[in-house]
C-alpha positions in Angstrom: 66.3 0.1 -2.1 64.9 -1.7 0.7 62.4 -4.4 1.7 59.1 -4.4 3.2 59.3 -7.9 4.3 62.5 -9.1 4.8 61.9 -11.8 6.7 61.1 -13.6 3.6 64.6 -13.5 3.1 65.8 -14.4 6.3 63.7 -17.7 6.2 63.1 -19.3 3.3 66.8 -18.0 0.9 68.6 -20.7 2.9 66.1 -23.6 2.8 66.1 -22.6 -0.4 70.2 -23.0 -1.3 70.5 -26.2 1.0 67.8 -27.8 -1.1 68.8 -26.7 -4.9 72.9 -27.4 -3.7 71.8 -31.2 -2.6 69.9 -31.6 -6.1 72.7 -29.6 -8.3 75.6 -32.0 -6.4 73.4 -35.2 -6.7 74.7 -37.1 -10.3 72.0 -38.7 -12.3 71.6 -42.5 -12.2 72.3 -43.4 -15.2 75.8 -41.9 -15.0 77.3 -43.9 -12.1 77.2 -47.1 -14.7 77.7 -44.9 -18.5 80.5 -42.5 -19.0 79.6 -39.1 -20.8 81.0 -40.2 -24.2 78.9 -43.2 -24.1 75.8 -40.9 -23.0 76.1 -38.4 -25.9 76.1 -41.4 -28.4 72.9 -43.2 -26.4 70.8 -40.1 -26.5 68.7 -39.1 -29.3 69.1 -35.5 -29.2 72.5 -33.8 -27.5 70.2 -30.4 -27.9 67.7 -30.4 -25.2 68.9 -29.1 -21.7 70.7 -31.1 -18.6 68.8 -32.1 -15.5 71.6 -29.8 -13.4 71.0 -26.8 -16.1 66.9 -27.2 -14.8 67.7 -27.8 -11.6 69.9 -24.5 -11.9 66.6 -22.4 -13.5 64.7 -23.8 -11.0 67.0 -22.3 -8.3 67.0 -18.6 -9.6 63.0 -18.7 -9.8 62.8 -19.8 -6.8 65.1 -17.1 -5.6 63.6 -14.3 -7.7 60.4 -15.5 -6.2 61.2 -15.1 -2.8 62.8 -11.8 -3.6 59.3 -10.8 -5.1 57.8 -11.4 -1.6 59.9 -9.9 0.3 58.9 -6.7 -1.2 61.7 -4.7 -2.8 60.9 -0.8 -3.2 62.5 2.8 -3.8 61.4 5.2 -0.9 60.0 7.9 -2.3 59.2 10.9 0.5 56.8 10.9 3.4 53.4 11.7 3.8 51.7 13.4 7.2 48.5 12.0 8.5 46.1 13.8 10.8 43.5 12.0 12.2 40.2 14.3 13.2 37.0 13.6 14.6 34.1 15.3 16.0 33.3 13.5 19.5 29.6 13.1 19.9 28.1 11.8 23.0 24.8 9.9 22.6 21.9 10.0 25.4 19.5 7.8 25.1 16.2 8.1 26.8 15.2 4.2 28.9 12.3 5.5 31.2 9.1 3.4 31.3 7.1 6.5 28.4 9.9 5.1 26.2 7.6 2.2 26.2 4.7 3.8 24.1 3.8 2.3 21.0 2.9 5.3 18.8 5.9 4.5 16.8 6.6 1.0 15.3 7.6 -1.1 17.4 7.9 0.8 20.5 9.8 4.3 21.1 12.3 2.7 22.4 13.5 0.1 20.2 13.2 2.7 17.4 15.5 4.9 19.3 18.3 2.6 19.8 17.9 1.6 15.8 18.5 5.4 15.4 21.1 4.7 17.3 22.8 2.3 15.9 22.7 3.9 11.9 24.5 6.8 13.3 27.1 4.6 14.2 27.4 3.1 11.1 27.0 6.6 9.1 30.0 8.2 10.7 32.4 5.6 11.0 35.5 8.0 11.6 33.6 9.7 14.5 34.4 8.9 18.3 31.0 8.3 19.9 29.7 7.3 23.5 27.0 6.7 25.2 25.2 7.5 28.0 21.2 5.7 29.6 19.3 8.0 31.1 16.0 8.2 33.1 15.4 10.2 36.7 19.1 8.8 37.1 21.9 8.9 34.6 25.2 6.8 34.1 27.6 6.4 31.8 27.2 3.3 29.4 30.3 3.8 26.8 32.9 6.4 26.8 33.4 8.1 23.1 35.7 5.4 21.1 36.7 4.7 17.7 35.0 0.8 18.2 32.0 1.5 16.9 31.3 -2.0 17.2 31.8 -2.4 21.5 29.7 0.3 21.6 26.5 -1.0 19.5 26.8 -4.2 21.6 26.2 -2.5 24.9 23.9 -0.4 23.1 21.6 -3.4 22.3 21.7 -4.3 26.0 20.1 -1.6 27.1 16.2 -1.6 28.4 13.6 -0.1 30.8 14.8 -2.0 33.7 18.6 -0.6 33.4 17.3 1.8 35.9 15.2 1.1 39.0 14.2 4.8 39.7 12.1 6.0 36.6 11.1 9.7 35.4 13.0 11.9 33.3 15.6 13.9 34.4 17.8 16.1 31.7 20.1 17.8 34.6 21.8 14.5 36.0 22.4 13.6 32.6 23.8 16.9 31.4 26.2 16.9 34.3 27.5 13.2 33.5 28.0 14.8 29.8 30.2 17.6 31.0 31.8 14.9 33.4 32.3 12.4 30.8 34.3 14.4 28.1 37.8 16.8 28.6 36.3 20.2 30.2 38.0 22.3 27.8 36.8 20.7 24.5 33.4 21.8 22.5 30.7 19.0 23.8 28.0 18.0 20.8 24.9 15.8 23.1 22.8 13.6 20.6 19.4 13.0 22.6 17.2 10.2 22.1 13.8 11.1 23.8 9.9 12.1 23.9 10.8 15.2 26.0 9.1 13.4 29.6 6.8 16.0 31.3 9.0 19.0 31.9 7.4 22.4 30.5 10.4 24.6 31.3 14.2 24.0 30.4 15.5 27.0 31.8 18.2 25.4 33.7 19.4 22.9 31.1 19.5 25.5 28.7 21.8 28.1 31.2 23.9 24.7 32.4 24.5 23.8 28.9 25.5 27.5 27.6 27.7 27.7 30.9 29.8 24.2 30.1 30.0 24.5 26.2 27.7 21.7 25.4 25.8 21.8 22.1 22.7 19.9 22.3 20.8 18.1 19.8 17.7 16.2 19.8 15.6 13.8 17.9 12.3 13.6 19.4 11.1 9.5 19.6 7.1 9.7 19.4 3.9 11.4 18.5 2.0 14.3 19.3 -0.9 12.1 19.0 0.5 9.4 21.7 0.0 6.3 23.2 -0.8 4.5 26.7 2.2 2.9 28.3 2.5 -0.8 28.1 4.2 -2.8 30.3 6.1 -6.5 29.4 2.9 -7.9 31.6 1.0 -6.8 29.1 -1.0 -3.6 31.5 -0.7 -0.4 31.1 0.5 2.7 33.7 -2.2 3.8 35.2 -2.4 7.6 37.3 -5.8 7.5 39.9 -7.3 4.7 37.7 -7.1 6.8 34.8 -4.6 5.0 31.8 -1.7 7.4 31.2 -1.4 8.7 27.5 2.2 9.5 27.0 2.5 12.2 24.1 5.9 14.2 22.8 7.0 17.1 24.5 7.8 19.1 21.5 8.8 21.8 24.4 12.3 20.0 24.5 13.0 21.8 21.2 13.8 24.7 23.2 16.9 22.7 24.9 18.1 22.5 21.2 17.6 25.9 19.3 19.1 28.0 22.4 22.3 26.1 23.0 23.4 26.0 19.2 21.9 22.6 18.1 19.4 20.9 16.2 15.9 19.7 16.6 14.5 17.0 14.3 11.5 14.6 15.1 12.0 11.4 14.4 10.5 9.3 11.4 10.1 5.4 10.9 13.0 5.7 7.9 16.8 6.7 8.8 16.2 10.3 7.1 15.9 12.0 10.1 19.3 10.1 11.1 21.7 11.4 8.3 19.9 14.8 8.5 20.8 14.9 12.3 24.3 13.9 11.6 24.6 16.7 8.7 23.7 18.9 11.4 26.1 18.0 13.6 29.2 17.5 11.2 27.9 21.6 10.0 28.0 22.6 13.0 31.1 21.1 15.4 35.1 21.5 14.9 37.1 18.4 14.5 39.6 18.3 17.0 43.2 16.8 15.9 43.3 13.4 18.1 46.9 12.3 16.6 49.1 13.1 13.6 50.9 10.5 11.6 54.5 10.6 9.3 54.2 7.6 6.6 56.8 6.6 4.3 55.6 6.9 0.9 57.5 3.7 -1.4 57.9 3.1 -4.9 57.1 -1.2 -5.3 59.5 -2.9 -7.4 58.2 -6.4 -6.7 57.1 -6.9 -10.5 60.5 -7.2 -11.7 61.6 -10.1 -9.8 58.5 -11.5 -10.6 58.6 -11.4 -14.1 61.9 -12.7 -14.6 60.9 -16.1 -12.5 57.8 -16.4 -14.7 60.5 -15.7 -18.2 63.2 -18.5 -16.6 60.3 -20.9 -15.2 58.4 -20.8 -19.0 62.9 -21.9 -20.2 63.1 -24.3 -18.0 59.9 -26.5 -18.9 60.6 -25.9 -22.4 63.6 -27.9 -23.0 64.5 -25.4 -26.0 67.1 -26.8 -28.6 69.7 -24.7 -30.2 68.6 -25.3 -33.9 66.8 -23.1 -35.7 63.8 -25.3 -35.8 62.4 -25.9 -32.6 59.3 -27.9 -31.6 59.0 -26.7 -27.7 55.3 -26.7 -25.7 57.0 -23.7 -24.3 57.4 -21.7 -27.4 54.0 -22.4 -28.2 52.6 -20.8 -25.1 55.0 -17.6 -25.2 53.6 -16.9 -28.7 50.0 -17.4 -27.7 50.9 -15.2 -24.6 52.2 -12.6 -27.1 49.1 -12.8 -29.8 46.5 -12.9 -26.8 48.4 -10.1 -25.0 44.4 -8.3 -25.2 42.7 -10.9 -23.0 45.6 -11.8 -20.9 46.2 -7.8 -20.3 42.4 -7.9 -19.4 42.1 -10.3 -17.2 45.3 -8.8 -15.4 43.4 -5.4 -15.0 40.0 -6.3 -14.3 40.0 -4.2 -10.9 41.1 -1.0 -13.4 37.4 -1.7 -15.3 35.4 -2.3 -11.6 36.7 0.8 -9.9 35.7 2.5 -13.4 32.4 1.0 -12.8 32.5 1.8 -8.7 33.3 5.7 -10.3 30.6 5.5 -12.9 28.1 4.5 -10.3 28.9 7.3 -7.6 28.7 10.0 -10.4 25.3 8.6 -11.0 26.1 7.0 -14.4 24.5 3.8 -13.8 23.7 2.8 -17.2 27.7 2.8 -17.7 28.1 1.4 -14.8 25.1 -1.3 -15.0 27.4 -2.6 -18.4 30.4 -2.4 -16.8 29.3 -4.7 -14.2 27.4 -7.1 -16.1 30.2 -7.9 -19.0 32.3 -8.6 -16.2 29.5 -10.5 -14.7 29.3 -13.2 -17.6 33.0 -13.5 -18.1 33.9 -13.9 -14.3 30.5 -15.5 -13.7 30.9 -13.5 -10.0 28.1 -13.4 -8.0 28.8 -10.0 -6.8 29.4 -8.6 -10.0 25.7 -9.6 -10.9 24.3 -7.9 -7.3 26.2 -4.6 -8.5 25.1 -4.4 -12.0 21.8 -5.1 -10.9 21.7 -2.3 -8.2 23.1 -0.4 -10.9 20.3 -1.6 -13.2 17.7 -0.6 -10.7 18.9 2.9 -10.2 18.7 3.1 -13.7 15.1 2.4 -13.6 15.4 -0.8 -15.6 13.9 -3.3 -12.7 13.5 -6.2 -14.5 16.7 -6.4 -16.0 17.7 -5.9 -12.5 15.5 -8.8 -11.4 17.4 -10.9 -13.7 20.9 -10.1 -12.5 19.2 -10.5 -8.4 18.1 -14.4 -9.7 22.1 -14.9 -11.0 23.8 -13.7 -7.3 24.0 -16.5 -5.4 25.5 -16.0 -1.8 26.5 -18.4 0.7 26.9 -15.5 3.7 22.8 -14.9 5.1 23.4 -11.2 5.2 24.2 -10.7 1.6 20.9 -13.4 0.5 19.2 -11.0 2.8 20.3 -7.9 0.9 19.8 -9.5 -2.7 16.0 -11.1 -1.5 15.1 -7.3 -0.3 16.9 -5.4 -2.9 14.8 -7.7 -6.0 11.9 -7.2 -3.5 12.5 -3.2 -4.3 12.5 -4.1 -8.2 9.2 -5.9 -7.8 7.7 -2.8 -5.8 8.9 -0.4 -8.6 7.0 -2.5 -11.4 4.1 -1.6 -9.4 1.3 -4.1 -10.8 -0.3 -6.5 -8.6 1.6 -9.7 -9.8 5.5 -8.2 -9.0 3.6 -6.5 -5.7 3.1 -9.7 -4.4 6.5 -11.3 -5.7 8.0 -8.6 -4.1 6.1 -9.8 -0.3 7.5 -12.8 -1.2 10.8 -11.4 -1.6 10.8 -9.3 1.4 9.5 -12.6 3.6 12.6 -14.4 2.2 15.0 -11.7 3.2 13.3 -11.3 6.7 13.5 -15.0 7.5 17.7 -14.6 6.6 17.7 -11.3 8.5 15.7 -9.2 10.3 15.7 -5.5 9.1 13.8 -2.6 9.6 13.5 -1.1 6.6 12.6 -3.8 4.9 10.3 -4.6 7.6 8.8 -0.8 6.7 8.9 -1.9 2.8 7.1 -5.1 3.3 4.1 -3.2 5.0 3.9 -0.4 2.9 3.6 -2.9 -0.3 0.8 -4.4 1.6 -0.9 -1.8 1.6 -0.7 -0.6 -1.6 -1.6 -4.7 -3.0 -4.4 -4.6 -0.6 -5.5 -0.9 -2.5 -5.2 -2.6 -5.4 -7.2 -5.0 -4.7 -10.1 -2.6 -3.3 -9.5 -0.7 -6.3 -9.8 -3.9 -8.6 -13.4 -4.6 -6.9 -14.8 -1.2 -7.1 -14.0 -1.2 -10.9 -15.8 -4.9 -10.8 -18.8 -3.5 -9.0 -18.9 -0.3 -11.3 -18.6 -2.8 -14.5 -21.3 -4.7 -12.7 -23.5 -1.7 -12.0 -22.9 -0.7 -15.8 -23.8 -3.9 -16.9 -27.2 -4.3 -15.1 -27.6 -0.2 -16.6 -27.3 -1.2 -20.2 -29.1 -4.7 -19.6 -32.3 -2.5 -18.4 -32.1 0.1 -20.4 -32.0 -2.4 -23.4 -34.7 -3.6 -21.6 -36.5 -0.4 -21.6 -36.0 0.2 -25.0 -37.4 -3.4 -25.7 -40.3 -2.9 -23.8 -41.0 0.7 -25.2 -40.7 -1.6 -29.0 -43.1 -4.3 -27.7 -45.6 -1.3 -26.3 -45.3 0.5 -29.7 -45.7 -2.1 -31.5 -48.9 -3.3 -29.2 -50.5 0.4 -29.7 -49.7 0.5 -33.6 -51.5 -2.9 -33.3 -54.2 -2.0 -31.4 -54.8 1.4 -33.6 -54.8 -1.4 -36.9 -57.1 -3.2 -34.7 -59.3 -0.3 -33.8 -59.4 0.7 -37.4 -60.5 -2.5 -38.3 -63.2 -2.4 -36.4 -64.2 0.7 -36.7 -64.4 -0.3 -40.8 -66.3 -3.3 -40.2 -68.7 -1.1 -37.7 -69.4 1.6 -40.4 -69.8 -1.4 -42.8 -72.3 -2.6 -40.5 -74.3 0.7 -40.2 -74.2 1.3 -43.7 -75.8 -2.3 -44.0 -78.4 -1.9 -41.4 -79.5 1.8 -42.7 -80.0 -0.1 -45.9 -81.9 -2.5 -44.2 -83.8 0.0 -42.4 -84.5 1.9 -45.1 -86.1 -0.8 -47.2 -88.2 -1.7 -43.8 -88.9 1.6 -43.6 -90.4 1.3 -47.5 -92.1 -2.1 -46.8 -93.5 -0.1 -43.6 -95.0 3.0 -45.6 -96.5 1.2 -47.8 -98.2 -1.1 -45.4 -99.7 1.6 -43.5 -101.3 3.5 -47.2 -102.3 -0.1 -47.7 -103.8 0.4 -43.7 -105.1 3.7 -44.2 -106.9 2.5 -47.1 -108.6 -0.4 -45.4 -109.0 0.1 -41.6 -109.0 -2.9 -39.3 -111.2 -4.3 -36.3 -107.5 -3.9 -34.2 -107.6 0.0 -35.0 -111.2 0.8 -34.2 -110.7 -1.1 -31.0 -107.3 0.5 -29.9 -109.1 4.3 -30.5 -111.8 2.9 -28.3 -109.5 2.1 -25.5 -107.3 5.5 -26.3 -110.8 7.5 -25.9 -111.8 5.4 -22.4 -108.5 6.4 -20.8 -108.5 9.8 -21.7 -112.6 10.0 -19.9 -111.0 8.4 -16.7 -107.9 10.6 -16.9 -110.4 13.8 -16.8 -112.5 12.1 -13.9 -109.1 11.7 -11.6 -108.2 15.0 -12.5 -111.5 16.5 -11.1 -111.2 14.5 -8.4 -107.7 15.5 -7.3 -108.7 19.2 -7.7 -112.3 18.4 -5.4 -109.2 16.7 -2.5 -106.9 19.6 -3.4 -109.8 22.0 -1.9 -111.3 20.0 1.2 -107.4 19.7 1.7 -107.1 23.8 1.5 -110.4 24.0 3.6 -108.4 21.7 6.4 -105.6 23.8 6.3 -107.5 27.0 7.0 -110.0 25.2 10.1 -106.8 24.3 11.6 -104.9 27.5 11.5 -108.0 29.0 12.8 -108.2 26.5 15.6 -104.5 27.2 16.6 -105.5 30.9 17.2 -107.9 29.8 19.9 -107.5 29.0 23.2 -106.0 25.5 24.0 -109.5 24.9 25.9 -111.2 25.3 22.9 -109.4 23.3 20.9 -110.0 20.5 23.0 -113.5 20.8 22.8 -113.3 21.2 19.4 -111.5 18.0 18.9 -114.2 16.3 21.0 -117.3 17.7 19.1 -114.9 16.4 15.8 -114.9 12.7 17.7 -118.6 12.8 17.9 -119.7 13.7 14.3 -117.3 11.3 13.1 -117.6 7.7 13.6 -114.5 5.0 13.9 -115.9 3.4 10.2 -115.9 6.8 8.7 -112.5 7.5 9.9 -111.2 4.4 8.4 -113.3 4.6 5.0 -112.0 8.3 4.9 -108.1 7.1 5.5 -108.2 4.6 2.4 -109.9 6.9 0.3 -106.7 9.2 0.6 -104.1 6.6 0.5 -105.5 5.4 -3.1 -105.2 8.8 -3.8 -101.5 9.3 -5.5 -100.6 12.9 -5.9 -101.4 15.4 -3.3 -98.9 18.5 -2.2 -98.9 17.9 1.8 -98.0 13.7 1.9 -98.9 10.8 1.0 -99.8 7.2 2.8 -98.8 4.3 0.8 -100.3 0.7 1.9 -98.0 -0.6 4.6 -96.3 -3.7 4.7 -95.4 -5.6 7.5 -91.4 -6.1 7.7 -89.6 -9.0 9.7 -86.9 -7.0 12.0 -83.5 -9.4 11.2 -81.8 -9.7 14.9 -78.6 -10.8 13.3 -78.0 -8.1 11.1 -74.9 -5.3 11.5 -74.9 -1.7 12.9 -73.1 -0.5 10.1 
């Protein structure tokens, strides 16, 4: 047996036997002035035990103790260790196209976050780095302090190096200087490629010196103009540069035996990169390690102190009946052995719970965690079952157990405000969307994190689709509404119309009746008229008038002066005829003797018979060739219109 601390031992066994010999040697006060006999008789009971037979107790748990924490154990073989690791040497890309903002927030910055997760995903892994741009230098060599290197890491920017471009050679070389010459070399590249269309060279340099490249391209085919902490952009000839990825760098990758990925907003691209790697390198033994492998024996000591220390506050008495506070607690010990065996072994039920969760069991693991939870009351308890809870897909439940964790340390707040931020997302309706930007806001004033940076926009955006969704359904309801409202309309119109025309038609028909009531009233009427008319004329006929003889008179006086006009018109009708012919005739002579035709015509006829023979034919009022009415003189009206 041996210890694993002895210098318990050494330091505190004889403090402890000059303090316990001083108490066991010191007599009690009472004694100096009573002898023993006359102290047996003064007590009460002569049962319970001495103050030097406590003091003694309290000496051997104090000694037991000590022995307990010195460590006693059995050796029990040894074990060898090897430690392994695959060295990977990070370049990172820090010329001014790094500065594009095609990826959020800039290539750059996401490239050193890239950075920084593999760090954190292969903590076993000696990793370096090296800055890069038309010049290289090394920033870290590869080391085990992961946390060294992130620092100098985060210190890195644009203006690191005065001389910008991108060169891949001087880089490669400080690579091959930077790690053992005859070890396999795995390069990690952070980088949009630069400008370079051919990597002939790199390619043959890094077949030549064993180097494996691999390469995660930072940026978008698309690209972006280069902007610089003025706030201006690069400009080439006046022309604004577009930086885009050189996807051509792939080639550097795929021909010396690596990888090429292009690099996403989330840390996907990161643990598939490091898959990569760890498939494709050979762990080098670094150092091996012989550990002794012990038995502990510490519990025995232990529990003996805790049997003596439970005697010694007791007081017990030799009779049978006893009434000891000490007794009482052994035998409540020993009928509660359950909870106190519990509460002993509560890491046995969490590491069931830590197994239950890996082994994607999470319901079991969600209970696990949460009865612990209520009895402990521990804050982390309540984070785990709720993570549990949420991979589980029960997120309100896990919402409950986020509210109970309540951390003092900013980080973990942080992680519980994002994680119930999650559960809220996962609900998915427009109230937990925006409890869950509320969330996010809350974890992002604690701690600034990218991915929950990412989560906070993306449930944005899907609240703010929502909400365009919520007001197209509105505007369709709407749109519906005003549909039905006029066709109701429509149909109420098309009623009123119907009813109108059946009205009109009674109307109509109405009439119609009262009209051929009216008709059949007046040919009743007219046919008594007609009666009353007959027989007034027989009554006429019978007894002629002085009216009738006179109106045949007049009758027979028209008809004698409609014969005379009618001889008359046919006497015009033939001097007209005998005009006609003369003056055809005179249009076959000669124009001389028309002339003196028209002349011998002026002196037969005088100006008075020309006149008197002009009114005769204008009284006359049917003739075939024209006819002169009496003219009337017309006032011409100056102000009236052309049209």
């Amino acid at each position: 047996m041996s210890f694993l601390h002895p210098e318990f031992l050494y330091y505190m066994l004889p403090l402890i036997f000059i303090l316990f010999g001083l108490l066991l040697t010191q007599k009690e006060s009472h004694a100096t002035f009573f002898s023993n006999e006359v102290m047996q008789k003064l007590r009460v009971s002569s049962n319970t035990l001495t103050l030097k037979a406590r003091n003694a107790l309290f000496f051997l748990i104090a000694v037991l103790m000590t022995i307990a924490l010195a460590g006693p154990v059995i050796k029990d073989g040894k074990i060898e260790i090897t430690a392994k690791s695959a060295d990977i040497m990070i370049a990172l890309d820090i010329s001014d196209s790094m500065l594009a903002e095609d990826v959020y927030p800039n290539r750059l910055k996401l490239a050193k976050q890239k950075a920084l997760e593999l760090l954190r995903l292969a903590p076993n892994e000696r990793i370096g780095v090296i800055a890069f741009a038309k010049n290289s230098y090394l920033v870290s060599p590869l080391s085990f302090d992961h946390e060294a290197v992130a620092f100098l890491l985060k210190k890195l920017n644009t203006g690191s190096i005065t001389e910008q471009g991108t060169d891949f050679m001087s880089m490669l070389h400080v690579v091959d200087k930077s790690i053992k010459k005859d070890a396999k070399k795995y390069l990690l590249i952070l980088s949009d490629g630069g400008d370079k269309k051919d990597f002939s060279q790199e390619i043959a340099f890094a077949k030549k010196n064993g180097i494996a490249v691999f390469v995660l391209g930072i940026g978008t085919p698309q690209g972006a103009p280069i902007k610089l902490d003025n706030g201006e952009f690069i400009k080439q000839n006046g022309k604004i540069i577009v930086s885009k990825l050189n996807e051509k760098i792939a080639d550097l990758a795929t021909k010396t035996g690596g990888v090429y990925i292009q690099g996403v907003n989330s840390n996907a691209d990161v643990k598939a990169m490091l898959k990569e790697i760890e498939r494709h390198s050979k762990k080098k033994e670094l150092k091996s390690e012989e550990i002794e492998k012990y038995i502990p024996l510490f519990y025995y000591p232990l529990g003996l102190a805790l049997l003596l220390l439970l005697i010694a506050t007791s007081s017990m008495s030799k009779r049978v009946k006893v009434e000891v506070p000490g007794v009482f607690i052994a035998a409540m010990l020993l009928f509660n052995g359950s909870v106190s065996y519990a509460g002993l072994l509560d890491f046995v039920h969490l590491d069931e719970a830590k197994k239950a969760y890996a082994q994607k069991n999470y319901a079991k693991s969600a209970k696990i965690y949460d009865e612990y939870a209520k009895s402990a009351n521990h804050n982390e308890s309540y984070y785990n079952a709720a993570n549990a809870l949420y991979k589980a897909g029960k997120y309100k439940e896990a919402i409950k157990n986020y509210e109970k964790a309540t951390f003092d340390n900013k980080l973990s707040r942080a992680k519980n405000f994002a994680n119930m931020g999650n559960s809220y997302a996962k609900i998915g309706d427009e109230a937990s969307l925006k409890k869950a930007i509320a969330s996010y806001e809350k974890s992002l004033k604690l701690h600034e994190d990218k991915n929950t940076r990412e989560n906070l926009e993306a449930v944005k955006k899907a609240l703010k689709k929502k909400e365009q969704k919520k007001q197209q359904q509105n505007q369709k309801k709407k749109q519906n509404q005003k549909k039905n409202q006029n066709q109701n309309k429509n149909q109420k119109d098309k009623q009123n119309k119907n009813q109108k025309d059946k009205q009109n038609q009674k109307n109509k028909q109405n009439s119609k009746n009262e009209k051929n009531k009216k008709d059949s009233q007046k040919n009743k009427d007219s046919k008594g008229s007609k009666k009353k008319d007959e027989n007034k004329q027989k009554r006429k006929s019978d007894k002629p008038s002085e009216e009738e003889k006179k109106q045949q008179e007049q009758n027979a006086q028209k008809k004698q002066n409609g014969q005379k006009k009618e001889n008359e018109k046919k006497k015009a009708q033939q001097k007209q005829e005998a005009g006609k012919k003369k003056e055809n005739k005179e249009k076959k002579k000669p124009a001389s003797f028309q002339s003196g035709q028209a002349a011998k015509m002026k002196s037969k006829m005088s100006d008075a018979e020309e006149a008197k023979w002009l009114k005769r034919l204008n009284n006359e009022q049917n003739t075939y060739l024209y006819r002169l009415n009496q003219s009337t003189m017309k006032k011409e009206n100056s102000n009236e219109k052309p049209w």
